[in-house]
C-alpha positions as CSV (number, residue, x, y, z in Angstrom):
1,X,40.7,37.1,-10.0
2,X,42.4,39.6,-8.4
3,X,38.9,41.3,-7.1
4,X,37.5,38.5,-5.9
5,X,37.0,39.2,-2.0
6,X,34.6,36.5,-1.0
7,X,36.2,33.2,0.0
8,X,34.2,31.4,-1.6
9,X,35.0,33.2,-4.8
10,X,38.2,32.6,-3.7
11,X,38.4,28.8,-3.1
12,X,36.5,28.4,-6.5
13,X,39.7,30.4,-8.5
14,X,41.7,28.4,-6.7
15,X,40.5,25.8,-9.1
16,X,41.1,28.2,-12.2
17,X,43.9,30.0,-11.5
18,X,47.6,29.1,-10.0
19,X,50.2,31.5,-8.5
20,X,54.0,31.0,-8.7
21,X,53.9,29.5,-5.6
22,X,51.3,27.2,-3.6
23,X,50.1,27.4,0.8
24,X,51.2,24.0,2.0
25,X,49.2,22.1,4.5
26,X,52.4,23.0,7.2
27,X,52.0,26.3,6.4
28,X,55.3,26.3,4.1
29,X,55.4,27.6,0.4
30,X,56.5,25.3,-2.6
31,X,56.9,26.5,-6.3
32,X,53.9,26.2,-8.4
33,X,54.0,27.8,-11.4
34,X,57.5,28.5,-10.4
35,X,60.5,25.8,-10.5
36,X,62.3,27.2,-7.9
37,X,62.1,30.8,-6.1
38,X,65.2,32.7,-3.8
39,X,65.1,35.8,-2.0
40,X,68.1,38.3,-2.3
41,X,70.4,38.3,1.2
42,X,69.4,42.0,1.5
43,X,65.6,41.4,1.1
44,X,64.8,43.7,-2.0
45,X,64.5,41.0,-4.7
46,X,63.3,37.4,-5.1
47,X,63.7,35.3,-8.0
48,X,61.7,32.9,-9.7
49,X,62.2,30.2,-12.3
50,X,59.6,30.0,-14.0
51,X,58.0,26.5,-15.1
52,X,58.0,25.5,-19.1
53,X,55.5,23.6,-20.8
54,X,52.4,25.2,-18.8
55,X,49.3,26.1,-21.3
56,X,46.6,28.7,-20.5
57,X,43.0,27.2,-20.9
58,X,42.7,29.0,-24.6
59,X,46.2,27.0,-25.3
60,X,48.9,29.3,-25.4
61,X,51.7,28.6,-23.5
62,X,52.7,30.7,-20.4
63,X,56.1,32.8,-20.2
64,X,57.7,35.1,-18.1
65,X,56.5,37.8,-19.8
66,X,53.4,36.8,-18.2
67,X,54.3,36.8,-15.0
68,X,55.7,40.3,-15.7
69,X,52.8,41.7,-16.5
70,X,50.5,39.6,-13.8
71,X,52.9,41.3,-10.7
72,X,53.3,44.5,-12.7
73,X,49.6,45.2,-12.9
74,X,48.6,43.3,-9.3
75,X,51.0,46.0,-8.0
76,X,49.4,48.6,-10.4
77,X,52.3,49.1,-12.5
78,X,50.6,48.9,-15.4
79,X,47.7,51.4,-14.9
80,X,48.0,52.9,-11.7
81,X,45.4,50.7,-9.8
82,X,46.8,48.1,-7.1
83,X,44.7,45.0,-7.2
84,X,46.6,43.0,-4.8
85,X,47.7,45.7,-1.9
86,X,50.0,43.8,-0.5
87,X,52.0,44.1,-4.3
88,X,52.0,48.1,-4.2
89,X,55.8,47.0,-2.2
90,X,57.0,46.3,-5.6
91,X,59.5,48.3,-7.8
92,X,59.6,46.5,-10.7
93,X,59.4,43.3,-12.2
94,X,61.6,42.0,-15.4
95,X,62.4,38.9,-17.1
96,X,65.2,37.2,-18.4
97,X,65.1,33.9,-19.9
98,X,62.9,31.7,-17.8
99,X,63.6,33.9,-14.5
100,X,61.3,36.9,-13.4
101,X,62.9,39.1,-11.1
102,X,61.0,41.1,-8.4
103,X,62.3,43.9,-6.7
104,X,60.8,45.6,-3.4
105,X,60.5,49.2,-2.9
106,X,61.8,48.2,1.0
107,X,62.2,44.7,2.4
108,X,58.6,42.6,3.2
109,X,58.9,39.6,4.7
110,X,55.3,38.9,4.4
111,X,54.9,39.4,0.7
112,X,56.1,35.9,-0.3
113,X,52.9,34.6,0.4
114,X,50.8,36.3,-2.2
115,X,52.9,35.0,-4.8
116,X,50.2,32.6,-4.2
117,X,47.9,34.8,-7.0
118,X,47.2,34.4,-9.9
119,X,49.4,34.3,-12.9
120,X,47.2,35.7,-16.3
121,X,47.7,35.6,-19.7
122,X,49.2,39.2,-20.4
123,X,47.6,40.2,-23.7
124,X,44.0,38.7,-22.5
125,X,41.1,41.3,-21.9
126,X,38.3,39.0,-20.8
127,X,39.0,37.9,-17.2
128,X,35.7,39.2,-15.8
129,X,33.9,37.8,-18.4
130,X,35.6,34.5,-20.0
131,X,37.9,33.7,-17.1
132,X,41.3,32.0,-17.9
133,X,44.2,30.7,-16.1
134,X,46.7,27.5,-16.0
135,X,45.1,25.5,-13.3
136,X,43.2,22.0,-13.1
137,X,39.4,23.0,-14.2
138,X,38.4,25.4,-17.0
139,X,36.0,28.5,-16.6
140,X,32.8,26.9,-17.8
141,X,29.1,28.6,-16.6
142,X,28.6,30.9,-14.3
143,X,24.5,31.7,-13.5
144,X,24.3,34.2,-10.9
145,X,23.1,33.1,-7.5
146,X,23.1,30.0,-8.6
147,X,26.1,27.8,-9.3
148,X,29.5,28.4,-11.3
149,X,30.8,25.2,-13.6
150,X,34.3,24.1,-14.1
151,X,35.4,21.6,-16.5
152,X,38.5,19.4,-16.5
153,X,41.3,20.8,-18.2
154,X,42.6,18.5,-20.4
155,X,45.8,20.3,-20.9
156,X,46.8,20.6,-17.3
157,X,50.4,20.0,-17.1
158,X,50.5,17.9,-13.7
159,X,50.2,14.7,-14.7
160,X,47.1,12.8,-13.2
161,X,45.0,15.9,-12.2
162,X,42.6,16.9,-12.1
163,X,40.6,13.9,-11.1
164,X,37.3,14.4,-12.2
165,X,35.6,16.0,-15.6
166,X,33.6,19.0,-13.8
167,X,32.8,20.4,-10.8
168,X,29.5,22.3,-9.6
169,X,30.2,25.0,-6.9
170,X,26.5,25.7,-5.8
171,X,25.2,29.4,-4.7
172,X,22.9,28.9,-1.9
173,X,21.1,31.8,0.3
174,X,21.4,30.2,3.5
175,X,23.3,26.8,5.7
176,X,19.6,26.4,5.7
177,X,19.1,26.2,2.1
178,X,22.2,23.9,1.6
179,X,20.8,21.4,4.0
180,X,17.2,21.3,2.0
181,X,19.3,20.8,-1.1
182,X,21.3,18.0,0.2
183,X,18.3,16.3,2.0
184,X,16.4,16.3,-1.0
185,X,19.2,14.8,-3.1
């Protein structure tokens, strides 16, 4: 997920995948993935709780060591590539207990919003391929120029959600081409 450049690849991770924090509608942040989230009074650290009981879609249950490693290599910590540019501000990130502390190379008051990104299973080697993350719908079929299928995950830990058992995000050439489709039913 963290390649995806297109907002429309975008909007359909959105789906998939879930950050330690969430964009409100107001334009304010709320904990996602985390419980809770401070910043440090000097601006080099922030510190997030991290939520129990969250399951990726192959069943295994999130940690903080998976948020480690999801900051660490989004900042290219891990292997030397930065996926997420706006992480290659961070130091380090550690864990202890259910808190993952992040600290900043220099103060950034505009990195708190990409702890919108996703959070990954660490040991997992299939992303590009077999996407999986903690959000609402589950990787299903992707056909190239075509459409990408999500189903519901049944496992989601917000109660309620998601509302429906599969979406269809539909590749089309052209506003054209999306107006023939819907005419035609």
């Amino acid at each position: 997920p963290y390649l995806a450049e297109a907002a429309g690849t975008k909007e359909i991770f959105y789906n998939v995948f879930e950050g330690l924090l969430r964009l409100e509608p107001d334009g304010s942040f709320s904990p996602l993935l985390a419980t809770d989230y401070s910043m440090a009074d000097d601006g080099l650290s922030y510190q997030f709780e991290i939520r129990d009981g969250v399951l990726f879609h192959n069943g295994e249950e999130m940690t903080p060591d998976d948020v480690v490693y999801s900051l660490k290599r989004g900042a290219g910590l891990i292997d030397d590539t930065v996926y997420i540019p706006q992480f290659a501000v961070i130091d380090d990130v550690t864990a202890d207990g259910q808190t993952a502390t992040v600290k900043l190379k220099r103060r950034d008051m505009d990195l708190l919003g990409f702890f919108t990104n996703a959070i990954l299973p660490a040991d997992y080697a299939d992303q590009s391929s077999e996407p999986i993350g903690t959000g609402p719908f589950v990787f299903d079929e992707y056909i190239p120029q075509q459409r990408v299928t999500l189903e519901a995950f049944d496992d989601y830990w917000q109660e309620g959600v998601p509302h429906l058992n599969s979406v269809e995000f539909r590749i089309l050439p052209s506003a054209d081409a999306a107006f023939v489709d819907l005419e035609a039913g």
